[in-house]
N, C-alpha and C positions, 0 to 999 in steps of 0.2 A: 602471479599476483594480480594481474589483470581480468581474470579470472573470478577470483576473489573476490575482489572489490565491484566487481560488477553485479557477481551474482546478490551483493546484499541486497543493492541499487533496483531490484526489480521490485517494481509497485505492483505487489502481491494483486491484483484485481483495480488495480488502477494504472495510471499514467505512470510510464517507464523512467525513472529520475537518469533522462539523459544529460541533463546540465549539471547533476551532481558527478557522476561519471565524469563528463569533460573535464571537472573541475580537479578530477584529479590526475588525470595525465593519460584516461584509459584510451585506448585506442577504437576510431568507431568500429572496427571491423570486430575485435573483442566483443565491443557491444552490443554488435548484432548480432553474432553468433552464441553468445552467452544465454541472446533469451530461448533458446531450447535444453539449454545445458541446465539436466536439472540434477548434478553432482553436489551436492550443499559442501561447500568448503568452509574452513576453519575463519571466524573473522580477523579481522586485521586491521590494524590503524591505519588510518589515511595520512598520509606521509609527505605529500607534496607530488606533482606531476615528473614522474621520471623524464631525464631526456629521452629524446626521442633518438631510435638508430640511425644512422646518417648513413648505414651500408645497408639497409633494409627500402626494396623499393616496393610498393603499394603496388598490388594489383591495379589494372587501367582498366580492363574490359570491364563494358558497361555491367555486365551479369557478375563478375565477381568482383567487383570493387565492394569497398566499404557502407558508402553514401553513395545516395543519387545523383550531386552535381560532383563525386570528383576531388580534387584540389582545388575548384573551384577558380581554375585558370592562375593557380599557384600564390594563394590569396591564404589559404588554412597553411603550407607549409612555411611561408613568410611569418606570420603570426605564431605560431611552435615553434621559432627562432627566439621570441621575446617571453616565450612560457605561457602564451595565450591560448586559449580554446575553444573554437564556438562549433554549436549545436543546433540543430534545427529539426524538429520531429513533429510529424502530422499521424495524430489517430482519428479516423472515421469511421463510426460504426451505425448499422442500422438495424433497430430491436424490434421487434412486435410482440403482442401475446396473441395468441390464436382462439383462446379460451381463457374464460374466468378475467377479474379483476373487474373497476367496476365500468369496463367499456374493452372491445376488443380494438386494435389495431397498433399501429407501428407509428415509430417515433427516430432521427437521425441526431445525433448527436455527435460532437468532435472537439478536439482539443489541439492545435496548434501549440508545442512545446520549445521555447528557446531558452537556450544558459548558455554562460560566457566564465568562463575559468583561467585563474592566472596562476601559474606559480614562480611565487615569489623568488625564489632561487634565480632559476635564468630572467625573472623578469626586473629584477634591479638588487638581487644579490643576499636577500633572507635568505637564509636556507629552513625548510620545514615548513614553511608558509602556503596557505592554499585561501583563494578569494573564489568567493562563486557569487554571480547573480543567476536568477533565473525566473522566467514567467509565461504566461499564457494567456493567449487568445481561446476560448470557449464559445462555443457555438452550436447552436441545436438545441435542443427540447431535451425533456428528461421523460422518461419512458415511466419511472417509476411513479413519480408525480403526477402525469395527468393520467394512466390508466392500472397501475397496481396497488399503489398505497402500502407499500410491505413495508416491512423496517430492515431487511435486509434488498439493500440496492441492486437492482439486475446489474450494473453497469458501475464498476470502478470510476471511471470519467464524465458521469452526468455530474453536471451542475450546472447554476444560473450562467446564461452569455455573460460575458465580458470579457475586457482584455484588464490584468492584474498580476500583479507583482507576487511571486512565490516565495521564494526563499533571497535573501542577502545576508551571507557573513565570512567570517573568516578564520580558519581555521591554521594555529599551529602546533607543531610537531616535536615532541622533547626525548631526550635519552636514546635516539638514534630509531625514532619510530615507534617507543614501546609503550608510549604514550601521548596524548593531545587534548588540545582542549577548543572549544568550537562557540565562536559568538555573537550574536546578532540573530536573523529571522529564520527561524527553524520549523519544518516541516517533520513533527514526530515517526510521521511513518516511512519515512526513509529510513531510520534506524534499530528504533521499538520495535517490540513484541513482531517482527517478521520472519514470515515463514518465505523459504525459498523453492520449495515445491508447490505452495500453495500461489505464485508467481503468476503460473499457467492459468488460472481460472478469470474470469472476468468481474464475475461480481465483485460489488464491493466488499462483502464481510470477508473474506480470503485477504484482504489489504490490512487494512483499519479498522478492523473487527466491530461488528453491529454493538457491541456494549457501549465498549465508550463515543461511538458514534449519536447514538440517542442519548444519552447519560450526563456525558460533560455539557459544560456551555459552549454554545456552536458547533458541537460536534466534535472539541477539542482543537488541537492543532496539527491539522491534518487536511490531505487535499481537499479543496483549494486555498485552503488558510494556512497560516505560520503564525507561529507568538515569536516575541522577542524572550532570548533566554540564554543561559552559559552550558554545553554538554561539556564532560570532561569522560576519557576514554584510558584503558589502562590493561596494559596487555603484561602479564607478567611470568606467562609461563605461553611455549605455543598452544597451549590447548584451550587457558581460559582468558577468558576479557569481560571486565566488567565497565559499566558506561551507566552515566548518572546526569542528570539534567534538573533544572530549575526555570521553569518558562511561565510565561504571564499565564493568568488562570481561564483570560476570556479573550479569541482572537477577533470577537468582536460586539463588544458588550450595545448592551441596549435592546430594548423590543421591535423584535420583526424575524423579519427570512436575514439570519446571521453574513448571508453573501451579498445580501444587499448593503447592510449593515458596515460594510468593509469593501465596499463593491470593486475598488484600485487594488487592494492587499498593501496600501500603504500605512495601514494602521499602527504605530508602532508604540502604542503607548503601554502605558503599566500602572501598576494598581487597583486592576481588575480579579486580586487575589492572585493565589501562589499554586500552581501546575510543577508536581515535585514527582518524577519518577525514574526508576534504578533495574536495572536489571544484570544478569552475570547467567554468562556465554561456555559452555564450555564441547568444546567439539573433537571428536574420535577419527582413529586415520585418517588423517590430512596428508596432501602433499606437505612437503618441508621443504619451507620458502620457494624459493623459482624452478626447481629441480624436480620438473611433471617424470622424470624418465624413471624417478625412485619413485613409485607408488606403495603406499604400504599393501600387505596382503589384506587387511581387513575392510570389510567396508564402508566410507563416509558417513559419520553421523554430525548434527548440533544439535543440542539441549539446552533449554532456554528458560530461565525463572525471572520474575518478575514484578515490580508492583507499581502504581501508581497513584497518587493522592491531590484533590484538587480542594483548596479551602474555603472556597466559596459556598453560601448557601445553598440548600436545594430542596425544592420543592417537595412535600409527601404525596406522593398521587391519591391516599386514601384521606385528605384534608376537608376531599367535598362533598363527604357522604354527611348526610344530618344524621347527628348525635354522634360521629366516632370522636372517639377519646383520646387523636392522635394532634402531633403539634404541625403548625402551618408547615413548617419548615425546619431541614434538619444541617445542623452545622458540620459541612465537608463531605468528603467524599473519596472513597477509596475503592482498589480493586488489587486481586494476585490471579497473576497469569501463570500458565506456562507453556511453551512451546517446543515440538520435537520436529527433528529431519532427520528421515534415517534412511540409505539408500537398503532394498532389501536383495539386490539381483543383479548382477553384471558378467555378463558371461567369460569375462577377462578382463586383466588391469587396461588394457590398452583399448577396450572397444567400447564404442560411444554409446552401444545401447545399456539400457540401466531403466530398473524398477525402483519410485522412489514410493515413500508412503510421508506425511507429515499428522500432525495433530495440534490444537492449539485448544485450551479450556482458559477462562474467563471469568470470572464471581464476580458481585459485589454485593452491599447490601440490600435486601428486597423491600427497608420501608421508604428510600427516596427515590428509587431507580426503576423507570418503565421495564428495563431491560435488568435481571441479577444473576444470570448464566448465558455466556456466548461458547457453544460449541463448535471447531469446523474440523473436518478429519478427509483426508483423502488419497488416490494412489495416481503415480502417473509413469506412463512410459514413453522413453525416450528413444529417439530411431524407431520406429514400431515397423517400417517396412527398410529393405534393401535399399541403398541409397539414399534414403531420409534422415540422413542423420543427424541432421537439426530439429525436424518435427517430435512433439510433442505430442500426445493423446494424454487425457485426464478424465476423474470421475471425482467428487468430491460432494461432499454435505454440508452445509451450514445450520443451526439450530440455534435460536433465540429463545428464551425461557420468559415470559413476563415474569418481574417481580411481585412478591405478597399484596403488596397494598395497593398494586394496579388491577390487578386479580378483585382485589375485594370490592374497589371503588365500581368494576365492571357487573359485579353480582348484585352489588348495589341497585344500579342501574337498570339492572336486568329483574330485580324485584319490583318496582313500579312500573315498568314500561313493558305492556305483552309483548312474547315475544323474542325482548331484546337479547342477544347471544352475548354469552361470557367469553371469558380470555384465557387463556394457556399459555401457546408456545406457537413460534412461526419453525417451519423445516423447507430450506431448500436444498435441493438435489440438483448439481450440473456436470452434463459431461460437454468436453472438449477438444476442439484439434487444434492444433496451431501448425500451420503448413509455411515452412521457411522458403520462398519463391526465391528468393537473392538473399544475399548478406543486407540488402537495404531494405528489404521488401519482406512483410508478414502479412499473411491473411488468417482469420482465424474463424470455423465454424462453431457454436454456440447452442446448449439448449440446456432450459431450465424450467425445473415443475415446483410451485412452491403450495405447500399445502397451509390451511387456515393463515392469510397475511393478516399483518401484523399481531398475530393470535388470535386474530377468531373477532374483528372488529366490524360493526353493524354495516351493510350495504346504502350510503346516504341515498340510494332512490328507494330501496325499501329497509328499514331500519330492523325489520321485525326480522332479517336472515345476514349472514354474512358472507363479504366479499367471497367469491367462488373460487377456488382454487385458480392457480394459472399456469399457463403453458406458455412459454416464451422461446421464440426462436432470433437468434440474433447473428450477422456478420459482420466483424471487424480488419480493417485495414490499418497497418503502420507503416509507414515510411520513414525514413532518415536520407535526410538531404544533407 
């Protein structure tokens, strides 16, 4: 189960939801060894934080323990006495582009991650009950911002510095786990449209997919922001689960750079229209419940549909071509996903190497939306050498499709002004390692080529060509303290 619930918990190309994890009873050493584990298991309701074993002792040696301080001079096992759980995670990463965009050079960026998890049961006698807070210190520059301009983010974890409130709520558990419901400030990509082999890659669109990333308002609800909202989750056979949600439609309404806009993440208002999306789970040999020793013969899959709709106005990109016939603005907004994890290769039930493959597609409509198909496809293998058998190797694609009338508005553009280049599609290609140095400790080497960014968008020092293709080499580090 630990397992399980962790693997969802990986921020596909983003920041690892280790306070969501605490918050539910997982163990950190689970947690760190999860992020190579690229098995896609069956989901499962979050249930409240199991006790802990009281005959099970923790590794102590510095190299195999879980975290880097430990018990923390018996500070975290006093606290898991009352149902508590705290977390601490630093990712530092340093990108460059070597080539193309509209300047070369490197940029460092990081994100300090804490959360605090209680459960209710041992902590005064709910049973089912789970509390999380969590947030983050942000630091560094964004790579994409001052030298690529893509729409699809080299780096999960860029955003504006600050220190800000991520997720608060609480979550309880009915019919003996086969069902719950979740309320308060919610971070959609923890749960939504998440791929688990697409986990390993860095960039953003691998996470929280480039559509609704440029589409929605702020980018939706998604890192670094949260809406306030009710999920309700619903497990009724082990294979399928379906989960549905209702969340503010803008995590941070008003004009500007949206993180400013919300700079704390204490925004918790509503009435900024309605953020409504549904999806259903259904996933092929799984283990059954805690019982790793019965593996089915066949191999791990999840299959994933989806939709989401927000009811807020939106803009037409082709509004401001003179003489089109189209309206300012178009009432709402929707998209249908779907997503696959399918392991294709394991040389036996019991051995950690494994070939995974994932796929994710994406629509919306092309008369409001810069962005109206987000594709990402990729393969990754696990153990790739002798005794690596946390390490991870990947190769994966990302593709952004511009929409019709961003398209047009650009040809527009491109009729008056010599010269000026039309719009398409952006494609990135990245391959990956992820080298598991400890249970606490990952390093991870990076490269990515993105052809025409953001589709083919004019060069602002000469307008008359567009941004140059890029080459980006990037290394990251994560720790758990």
């Amino acid at each position: 189960m630990e397992n399980i619930l962790t693997s969802k918990l990986l921020g596909s190309g983003g920041p690892i939801a280790l306070s969501a994890a605490l918050a539910l009873g997982i163990t950190p050493a689970a947690f760190a060894q999860s992020s190579g584990d690229a098995e896609p298991a069956a989901p499962a309701p979050q249930t409240g934080a199991p006790a802990a074993d009281a005959g099970t002792q923790a590794p102590r040696g510095f190299w195999e323990r879980s975290n880097l301080l430990g018990e923390m001079g018996g500070v975290r096992p006093w606290l898991g006495q009352y149902g508590v759980t705290f977390g601490l995670q630093e990712t530092s990463e340093y990108m460059g582009n070597v080539s193309g965009g509209t300047r070369t050079g490197g940029a460092y960026q990081g994100v300090t991650q804490f959360g605090l998890g209680m459960d209710t049961q041992k902590a005064f006698g709910l049973p089912g009950g789970t509390f999380n807070v969590s947030g983050f210190q942000i630091h560094g520059t964004s790579l994409t911002a001052r030298n690529l301009q893509t729409l699809q983010a080299a780096s999960g974890i860029e955003a504006d510095a600050s220190t800000r409130l991520w997720e608060l709520w609480y979550q309880q558990a009915f019919f003996g786990g086969k069902a719950d419901v979740k309320i308060g400030q919610q971070s959609l990509d923890q749960e939504f449209m998440v791929s688990q082999y697409a986990g390993a890659f860095m960039n953003a669109t691998f996470g929280w997919s480039v559509l609704p990333s440029v589409d929605l308002p702020a980018g939706g609800p998604a890192y670094p922001l949260s809406s306030l909202g009710v999920r309700v989750r619903a497990t009724p056979t082990d294979a399928i689960t379906v989960l549905g949600g209702v969340f503010d439609g803008n995590p941070a309404p008003g004009e500007g750079d949206p993180q400013k806009l919300n700079a704390s993440g204490t925004n918790f208002a509503l009435g900024n229209g309605t953020m409504i999306i549904g999806e259903i789970q259904y996933a092929i040999n799984q283990v059954s419940g805690n019982d790793s020793a019965s593996k089915p013969s066949g191999l791990p899959g999840t299959y994933k549909l989806g939709f989401w709709y927000n009811s807020n106005r939106f803009a037409d990109p082709a509004a401001g071509i003179p003489g089109a016939n189209v309206p300012s603005t178009h009432q709402g907004n929707y998209s249908i996903y779907a997503v696959a994890d399918q392991m294709v290769w394991r040389p036996s039930a019991d051995s950690p190497q494994s070939v995974g493959v994932f796929a994710r597609v994406m629509g919306a409509p092309g008369d409001r939306n810069v962005v109206d198909l987000g594709v990402n496809a990729g393969v990754t293998l696990k153990a790739p050498f002798k005794g690596r058998d946390n390490d991870v190797v990947g190769l994966a694609v990302g593709y952004a499709h511009i929409g019709s009338h961003a398209q047009d508005f650009a040809s527009a553009q491109a009729a008056s002004t010599a010269g000026y280049p039309s719009r398409s599609a952006e494609t990135v290609l990245e391959a990956t390692y992820q080298y598991q140095v400890a249970p606490w400790w990952q390093l991870q080497a990076d490269f990515q080529y993105f052809f025409r960014p953001a589709g083919g968008i004019p060069d602002p020092q000469n307008p008359s060509q567009r941004i140059g293709d890029e080459a980006v080499l990037g290394l990251r580090t994560t720790i758990e303290f």
